[in-house]
C-alpha positions as CSV (number, residue, x, y, z in Angstrom):
1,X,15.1,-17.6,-3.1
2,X,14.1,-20.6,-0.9
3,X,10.4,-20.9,-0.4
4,X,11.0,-21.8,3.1
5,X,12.7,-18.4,3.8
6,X,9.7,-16.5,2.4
7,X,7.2,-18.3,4.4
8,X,9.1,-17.7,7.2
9,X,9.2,-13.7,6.1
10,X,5.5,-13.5,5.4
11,X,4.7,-14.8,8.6
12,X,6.7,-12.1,10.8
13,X,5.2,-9.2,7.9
14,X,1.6,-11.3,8.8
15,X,2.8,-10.3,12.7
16,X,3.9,-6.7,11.9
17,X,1.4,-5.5,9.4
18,X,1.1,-2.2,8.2
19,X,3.8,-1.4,10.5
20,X,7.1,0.5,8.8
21,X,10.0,-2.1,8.7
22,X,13.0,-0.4,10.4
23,X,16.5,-2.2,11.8
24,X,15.3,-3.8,14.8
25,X,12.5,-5.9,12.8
26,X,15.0,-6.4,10.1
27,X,17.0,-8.0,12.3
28,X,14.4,-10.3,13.9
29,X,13.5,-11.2,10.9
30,X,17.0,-12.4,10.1
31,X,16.9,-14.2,13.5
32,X,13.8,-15.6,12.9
33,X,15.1,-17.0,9.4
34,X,18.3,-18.1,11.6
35,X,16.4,-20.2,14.2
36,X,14.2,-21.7,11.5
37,X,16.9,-22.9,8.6
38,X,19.9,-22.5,10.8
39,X,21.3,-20.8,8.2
40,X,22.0,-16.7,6.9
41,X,22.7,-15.7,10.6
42,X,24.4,-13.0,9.2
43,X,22.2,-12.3,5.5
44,X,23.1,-8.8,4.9
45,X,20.2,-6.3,4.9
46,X,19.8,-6.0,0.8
47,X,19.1,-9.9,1.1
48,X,16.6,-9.5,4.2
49,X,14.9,-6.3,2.2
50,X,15.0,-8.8,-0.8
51,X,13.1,-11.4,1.3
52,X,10.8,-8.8,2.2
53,X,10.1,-7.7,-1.3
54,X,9.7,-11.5,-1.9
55,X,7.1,-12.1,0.9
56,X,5.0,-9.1,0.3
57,X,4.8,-10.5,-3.4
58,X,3.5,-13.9,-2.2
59,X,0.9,-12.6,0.5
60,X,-0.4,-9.9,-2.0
61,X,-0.8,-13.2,-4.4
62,X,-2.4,-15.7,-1.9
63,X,-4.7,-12.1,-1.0
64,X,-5.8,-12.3,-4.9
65,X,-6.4,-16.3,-5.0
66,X,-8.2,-15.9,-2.1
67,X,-10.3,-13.1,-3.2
68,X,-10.5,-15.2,-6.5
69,X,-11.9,-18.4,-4.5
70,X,-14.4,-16.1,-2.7
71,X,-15.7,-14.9,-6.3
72,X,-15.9,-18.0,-7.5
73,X,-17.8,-19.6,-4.6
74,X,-20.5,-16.9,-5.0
75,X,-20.9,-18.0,-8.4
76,X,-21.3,-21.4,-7.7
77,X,-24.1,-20.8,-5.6
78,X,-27.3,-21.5,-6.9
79,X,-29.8,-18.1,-6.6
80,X,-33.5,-18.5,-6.1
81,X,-35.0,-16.6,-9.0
82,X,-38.7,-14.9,-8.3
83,X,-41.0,-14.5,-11.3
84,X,-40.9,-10.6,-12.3
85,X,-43.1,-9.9,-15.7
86,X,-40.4,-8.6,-18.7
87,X,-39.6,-5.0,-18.2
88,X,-40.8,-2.6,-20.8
89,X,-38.0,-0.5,-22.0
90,X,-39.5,3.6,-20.4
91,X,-39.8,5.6,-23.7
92,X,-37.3,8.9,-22.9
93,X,-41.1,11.2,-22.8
94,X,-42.5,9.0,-20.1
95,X,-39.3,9.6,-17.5
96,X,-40.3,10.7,-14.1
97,X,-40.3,14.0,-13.6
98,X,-37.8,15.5,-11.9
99,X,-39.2,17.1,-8.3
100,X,-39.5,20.7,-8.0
101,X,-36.7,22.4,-6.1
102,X,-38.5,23.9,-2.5
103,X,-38.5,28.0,-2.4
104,X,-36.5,29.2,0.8
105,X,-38.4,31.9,2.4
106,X,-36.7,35.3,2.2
107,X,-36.3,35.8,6.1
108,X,-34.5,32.2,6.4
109,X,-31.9,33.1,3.4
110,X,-31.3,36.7,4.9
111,X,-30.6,34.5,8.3
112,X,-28.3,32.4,7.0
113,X,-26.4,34.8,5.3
114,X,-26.1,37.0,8.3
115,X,-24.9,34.1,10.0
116,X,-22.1,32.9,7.5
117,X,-20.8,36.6,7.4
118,X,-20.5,36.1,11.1
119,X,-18.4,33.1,11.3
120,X,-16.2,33.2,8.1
121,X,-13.9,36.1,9.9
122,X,-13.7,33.6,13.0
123,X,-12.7,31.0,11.1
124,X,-8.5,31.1,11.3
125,X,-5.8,29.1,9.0
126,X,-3.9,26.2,10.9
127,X,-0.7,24.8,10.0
128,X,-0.2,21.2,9.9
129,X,3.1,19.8,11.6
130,X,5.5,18.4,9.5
131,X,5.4,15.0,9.6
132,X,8.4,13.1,10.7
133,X,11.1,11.3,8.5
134,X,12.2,8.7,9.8
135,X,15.4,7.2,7.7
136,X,16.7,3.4,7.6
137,X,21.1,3.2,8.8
138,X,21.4,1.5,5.6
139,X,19.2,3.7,3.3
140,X,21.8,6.6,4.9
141,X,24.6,4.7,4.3
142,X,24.1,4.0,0.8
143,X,23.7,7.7,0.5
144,X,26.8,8.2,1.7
145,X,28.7,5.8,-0.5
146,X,27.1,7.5,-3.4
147,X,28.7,10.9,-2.1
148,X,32.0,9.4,-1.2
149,X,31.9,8.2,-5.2
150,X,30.8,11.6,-6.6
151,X,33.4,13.6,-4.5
152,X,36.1,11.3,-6.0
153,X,34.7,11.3,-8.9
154,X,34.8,15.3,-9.0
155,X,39.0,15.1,-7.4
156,X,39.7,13.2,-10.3
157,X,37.8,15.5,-12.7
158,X,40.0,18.5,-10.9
159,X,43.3,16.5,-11.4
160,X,43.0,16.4,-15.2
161,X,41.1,20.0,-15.5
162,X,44.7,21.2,-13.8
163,X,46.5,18.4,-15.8
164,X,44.8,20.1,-19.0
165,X,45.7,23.9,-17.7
166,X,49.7,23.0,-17.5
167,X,49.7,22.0,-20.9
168,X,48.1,24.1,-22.3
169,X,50.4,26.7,-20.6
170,X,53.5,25.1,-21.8
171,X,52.3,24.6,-25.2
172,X,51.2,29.0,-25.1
173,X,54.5,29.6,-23.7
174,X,56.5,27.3,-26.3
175,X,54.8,29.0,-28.8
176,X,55.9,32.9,-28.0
């Protein structure tokens, strides 16, 4: 694919963001390809989702060179180190102890659970909405292509499962 074209891509996906990519930006996108290279004024989707693939490779890339660059800068950096004396390796007996867990008076406990009783019966189940599906023209299309090929597909299948039935008929009845 021409560089140009992807640039061009990455740009609008820069403009749209985390936006979903329906028809209507599909097709700007095409147009802004068109007015750009004054050529593909009529790219088909599949090449336009291709572009998109393409473009979303190439910013996630320049995201990881950047983020690379950024590492690397750190490192160059010099640090200021301070003087600390060597750290003696803490033998497993001198730990720090753990601190003692605080005792909960028995009027506060009885409290709370008085209290919990009281509110877990209030407390009510909600259903969450269904979210919404929202389906691309072409993504239905190509479904039903794929349906139009299985039904013929099965009408062919039925042809010579009858086909099949006659003669074996006509070889049961040739044989009485």
């Amino acid at each position: 694919m021409d560089e140009k074209i992807i640039r061009i891509v990455a740009n609008k996906l820069k403009n749209y963001q985390n936006e979903p990519i329906n028809k209507e930006k599909l097709e700007a996108i095409r147009a802004a390809v068109y007015s750009a290279t004054k050529t593909n004024k009529s790219a088909s989707f599949a090449n336009v989702k291709k572009w998109v693939k393409a473009a979303r490779a190439l910013i996630k890339k320049e995201a990881q060179e950047a983020a690379k660059q950024k590492q690397g800068a750190k490192k160059a950096k010099p640090q200021l180190k301070s003087y600390a004396p060597p750290a003696q390796p803490a033998e497993p007996s001198q730990s720090f102890p753990e601190p003692p867990i605080p005792e909960v008076p028995k009027k506060v406990e009885e409290s709370v659970n008085r209290i919990k009783s009281e509110v877990e019966p209030a407390v009510q189940e909600v259903e969450l909405s269904k979210p919404t599906i929202v389906f691309d023209k072409v993504y239905l299309q190509s479904i039903k292509f794929e349906i139009a090929g299985i039904r013929q597909t099965m009408e062919r299948v039925s042809r010579q499962l009858d086909r099949l039935e006659k003669e074996l008929s006509q070889h049961s009845k040739g044989e009485e």
